[in-house]
DRENKELO-403776 format. One record per atom (N, C-alpha, C, CB): y, x, z. Coordinates in steps of 0.02 Angstrom, whole numbers, plus 50000, padded with zeros to 5 digits. Glycine has a CB too. Layout:
N
YXZ;...
//
This chain:
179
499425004250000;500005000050000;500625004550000;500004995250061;501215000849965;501815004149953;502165007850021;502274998649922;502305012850038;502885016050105;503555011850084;503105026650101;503945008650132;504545005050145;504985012650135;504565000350229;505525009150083;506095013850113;506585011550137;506365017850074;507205014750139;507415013650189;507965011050132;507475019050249;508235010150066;508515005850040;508154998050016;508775009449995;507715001350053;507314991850030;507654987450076;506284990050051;507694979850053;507964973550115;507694968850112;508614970750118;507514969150170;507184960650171;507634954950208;506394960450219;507324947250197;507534943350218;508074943650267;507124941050228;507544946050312;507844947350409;508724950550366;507124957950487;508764953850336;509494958050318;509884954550280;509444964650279;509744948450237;510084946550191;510334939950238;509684945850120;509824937750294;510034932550332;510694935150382;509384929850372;510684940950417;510944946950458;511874947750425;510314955350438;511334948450346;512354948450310;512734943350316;512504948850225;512384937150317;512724930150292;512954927350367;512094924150244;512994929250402;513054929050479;513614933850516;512354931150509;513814937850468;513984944450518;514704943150532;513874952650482;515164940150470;515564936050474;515874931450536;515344933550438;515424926550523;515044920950553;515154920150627;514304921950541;514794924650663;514604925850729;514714934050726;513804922950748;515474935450725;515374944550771;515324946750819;515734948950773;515274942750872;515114944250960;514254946350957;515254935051022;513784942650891;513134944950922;512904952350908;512584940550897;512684955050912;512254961650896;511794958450844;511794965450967;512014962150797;511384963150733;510804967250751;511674967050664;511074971150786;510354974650770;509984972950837;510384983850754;510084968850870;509544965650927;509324959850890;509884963151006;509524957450829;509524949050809;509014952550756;510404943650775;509114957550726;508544961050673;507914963850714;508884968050629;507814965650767;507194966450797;507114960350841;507144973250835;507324954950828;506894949050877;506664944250805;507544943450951;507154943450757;506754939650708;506124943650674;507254937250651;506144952150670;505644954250631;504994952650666;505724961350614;505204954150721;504324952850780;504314944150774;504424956050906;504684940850771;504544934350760;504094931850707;505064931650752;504504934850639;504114933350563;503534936650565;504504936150493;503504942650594;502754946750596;502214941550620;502754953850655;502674939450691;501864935950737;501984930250701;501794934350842;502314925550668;501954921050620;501624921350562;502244917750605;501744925550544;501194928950475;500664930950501;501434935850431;500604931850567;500044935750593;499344930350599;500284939150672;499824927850631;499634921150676;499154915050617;500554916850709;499574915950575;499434911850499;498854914050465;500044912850444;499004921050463;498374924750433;497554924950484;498694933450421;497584923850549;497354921650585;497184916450588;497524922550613;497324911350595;497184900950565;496654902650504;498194894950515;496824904950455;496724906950389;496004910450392;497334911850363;495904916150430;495454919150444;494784913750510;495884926150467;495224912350552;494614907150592;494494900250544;494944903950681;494734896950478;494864891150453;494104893550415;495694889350411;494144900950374;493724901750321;492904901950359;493964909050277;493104901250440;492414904550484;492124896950506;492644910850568;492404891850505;492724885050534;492354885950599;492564876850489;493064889850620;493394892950684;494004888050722;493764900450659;494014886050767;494814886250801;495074893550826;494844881150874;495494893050841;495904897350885;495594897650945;496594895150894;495614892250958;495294889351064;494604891651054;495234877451098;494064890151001;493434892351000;493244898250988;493164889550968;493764901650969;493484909250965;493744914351030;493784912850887;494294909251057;494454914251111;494064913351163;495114914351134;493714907751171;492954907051226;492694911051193;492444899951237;492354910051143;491784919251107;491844923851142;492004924151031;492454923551134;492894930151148;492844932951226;493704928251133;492924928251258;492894927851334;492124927751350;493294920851365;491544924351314;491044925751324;490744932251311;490824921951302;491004935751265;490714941851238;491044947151268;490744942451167;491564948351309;491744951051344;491384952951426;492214948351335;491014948251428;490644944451492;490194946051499;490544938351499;489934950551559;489314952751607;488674948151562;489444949651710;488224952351511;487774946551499;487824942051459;487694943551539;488434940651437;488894937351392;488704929151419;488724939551302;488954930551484;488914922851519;489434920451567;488284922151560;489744916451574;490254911751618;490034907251635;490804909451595;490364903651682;490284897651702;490764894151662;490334896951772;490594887951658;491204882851604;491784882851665;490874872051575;491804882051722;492624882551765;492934890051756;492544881251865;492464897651751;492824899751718;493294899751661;492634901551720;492804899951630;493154900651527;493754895351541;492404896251433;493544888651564;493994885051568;494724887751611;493664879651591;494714890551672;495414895351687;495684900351657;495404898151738;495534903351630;495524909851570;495634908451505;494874913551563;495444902051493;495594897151418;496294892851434;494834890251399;496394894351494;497004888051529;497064880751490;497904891351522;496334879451529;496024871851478;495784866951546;495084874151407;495824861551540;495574857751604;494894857051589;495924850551620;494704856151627;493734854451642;493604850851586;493434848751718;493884844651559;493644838751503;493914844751455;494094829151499;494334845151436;494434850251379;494094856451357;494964852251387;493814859651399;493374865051382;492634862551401;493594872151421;492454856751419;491884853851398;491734851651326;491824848951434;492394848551304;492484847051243;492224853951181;493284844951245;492724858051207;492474862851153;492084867251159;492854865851129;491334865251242;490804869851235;490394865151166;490314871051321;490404856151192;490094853951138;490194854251085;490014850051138;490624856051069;490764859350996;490464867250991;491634859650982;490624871251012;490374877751008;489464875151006;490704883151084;489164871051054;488514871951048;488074869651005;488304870951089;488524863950961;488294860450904;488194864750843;488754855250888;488534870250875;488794876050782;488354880350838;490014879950743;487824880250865;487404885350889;487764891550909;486924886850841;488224890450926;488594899250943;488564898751020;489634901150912;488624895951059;488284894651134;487674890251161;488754892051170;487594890251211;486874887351235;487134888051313;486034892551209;486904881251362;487034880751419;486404881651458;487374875151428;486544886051509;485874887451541;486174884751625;485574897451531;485214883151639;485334881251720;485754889151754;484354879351769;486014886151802;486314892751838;485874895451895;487044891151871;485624902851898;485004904751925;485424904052000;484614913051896;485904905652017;486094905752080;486624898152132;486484912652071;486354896152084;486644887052104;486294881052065;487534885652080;486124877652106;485484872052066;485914865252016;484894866852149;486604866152060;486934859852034;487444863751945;487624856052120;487304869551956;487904873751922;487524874651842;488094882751973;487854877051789;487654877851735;488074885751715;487774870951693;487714889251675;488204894951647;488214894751564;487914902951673;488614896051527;488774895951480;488464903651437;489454894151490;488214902451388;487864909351353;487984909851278;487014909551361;488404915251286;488534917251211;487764917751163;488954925651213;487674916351113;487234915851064;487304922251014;487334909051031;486524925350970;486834928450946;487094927250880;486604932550954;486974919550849;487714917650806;488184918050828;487854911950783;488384916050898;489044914350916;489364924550908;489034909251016;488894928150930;489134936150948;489314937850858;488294942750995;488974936550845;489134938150763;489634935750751;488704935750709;489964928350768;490444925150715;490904929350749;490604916250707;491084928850820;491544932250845;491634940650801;491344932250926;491114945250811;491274949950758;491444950750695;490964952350755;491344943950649;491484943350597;492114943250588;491224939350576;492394937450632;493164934550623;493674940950641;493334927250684;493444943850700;493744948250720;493954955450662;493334949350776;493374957550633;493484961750592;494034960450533;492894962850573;493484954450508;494124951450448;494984952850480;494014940650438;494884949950520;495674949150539;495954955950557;495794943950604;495494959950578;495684967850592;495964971750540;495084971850612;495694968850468;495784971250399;496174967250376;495244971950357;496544960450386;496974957650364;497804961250423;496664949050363;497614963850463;498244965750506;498444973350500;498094964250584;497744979950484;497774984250449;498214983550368;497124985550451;498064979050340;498634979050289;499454979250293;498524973650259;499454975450337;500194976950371;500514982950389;500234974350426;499794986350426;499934992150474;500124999050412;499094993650533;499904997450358;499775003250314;500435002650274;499025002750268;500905001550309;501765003950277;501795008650343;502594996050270;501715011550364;501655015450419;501065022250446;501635010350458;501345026550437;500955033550449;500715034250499;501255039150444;500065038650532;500035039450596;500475039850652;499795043150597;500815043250636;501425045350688;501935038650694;501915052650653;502105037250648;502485030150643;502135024150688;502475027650561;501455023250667;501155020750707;501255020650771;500735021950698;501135024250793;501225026550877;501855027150895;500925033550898;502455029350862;503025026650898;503055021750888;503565028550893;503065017350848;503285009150845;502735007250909;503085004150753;502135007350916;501945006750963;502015007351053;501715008550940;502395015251053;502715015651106;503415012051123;502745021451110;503765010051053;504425004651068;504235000151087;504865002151019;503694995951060;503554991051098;503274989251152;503404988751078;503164994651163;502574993951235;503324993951291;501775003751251;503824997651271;504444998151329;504794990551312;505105006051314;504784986851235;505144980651259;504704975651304;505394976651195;504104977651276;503764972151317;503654973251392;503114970851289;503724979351419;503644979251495;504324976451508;503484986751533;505014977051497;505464973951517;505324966651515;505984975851486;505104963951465;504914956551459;504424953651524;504474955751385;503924958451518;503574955951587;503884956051650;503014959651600;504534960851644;504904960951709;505254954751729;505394966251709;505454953451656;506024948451662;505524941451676;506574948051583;504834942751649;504444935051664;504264935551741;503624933651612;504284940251757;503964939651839;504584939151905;503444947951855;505134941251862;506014938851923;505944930451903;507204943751880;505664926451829;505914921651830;505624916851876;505954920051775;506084912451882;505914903751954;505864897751902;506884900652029;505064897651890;505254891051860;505804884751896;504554887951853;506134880651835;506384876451851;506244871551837;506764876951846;506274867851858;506174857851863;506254859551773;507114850051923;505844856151752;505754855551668;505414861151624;506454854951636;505394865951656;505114873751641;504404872251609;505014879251719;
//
């Protein structure tokens, strides 16, 4: 794939010009790194839909996979996945019966509670999860490849410093009534 130069322009800049006018109190160049990470994670995000759509995947069903295959044994309890899915009990019941209809899980008695059940990744279910995952690894590598090793890794380290401020700023915040 083509290297970006640095007289190339995209959108984010032509929107940036028509504004500058407009609004001169804002910072452009804070308004050009919040829309680029914006348009990125919806292209991302899209290409993702796109990639779980071709697997007939959800989003919600692969990130249980996901959470299952991550998992001691590749097993949970459904009140886990369900806190970790931030899904209520009926809702991630909903989409074990879905996951178990497409054979990618299977519910087993729970050896250490008689009333309890654990949830078990399958090895369709371990496959699709690797499937989707890769695909999408190679649909986000395309992106990545306007960018050199080294490039890589600093853009990487920029973001790793906006986003710890972000987490700072999410953990001073108080939710408020409507939040």
């Amino acid at each position: 794939m083509a290297r970006t130069t640095d007289v190339q322009r995209d959108h984010v800049d032509r929107f940036l010009e028509s504004i500058r006018d407009e609004l001169p109190e804002l910072d452009l160049t804070v308004e050009g790194i919040v829309d680029r990470i914006n348009g990125l994670s919806r292209r991302i995000k899209r290409m993702m839909d796109e990639t779980l759509h071709e697997r007939s995947l959800t989003w919600g069903e692969w990130k249980v996979l996901g959470l299952l295959r991550r998992s001691p044994g590749y097993r949970r309890s459904p009140g886990y996945l369900a806190v970790h899915a931030e899904l209520s009990s009926g809702a991630m019941t909903n989409r074990l019966d879905n996951l178990e209809k497409a054979g990618l899980i299977r519910r087993l008695p729970d050896p250490s509670d008689r009333r309890g059940i654990q949830v078990e990744l399958t090895e369709a279910g371990s496959q699709a999860y690797t499937d989707s995952t890769a695909a999408q690894a190679a649909k986000e590598a395309l992106i990545a490849s306007a960018l050199n090793a080294k490039e890589k890794d600093e853009l990487n380290n920029l973001l790793r410093r906006l986003m710890l401020v972000a987490e700072q700023l999410d953990a001073q915040h108080v939710p408020r009534e409507g939040d």
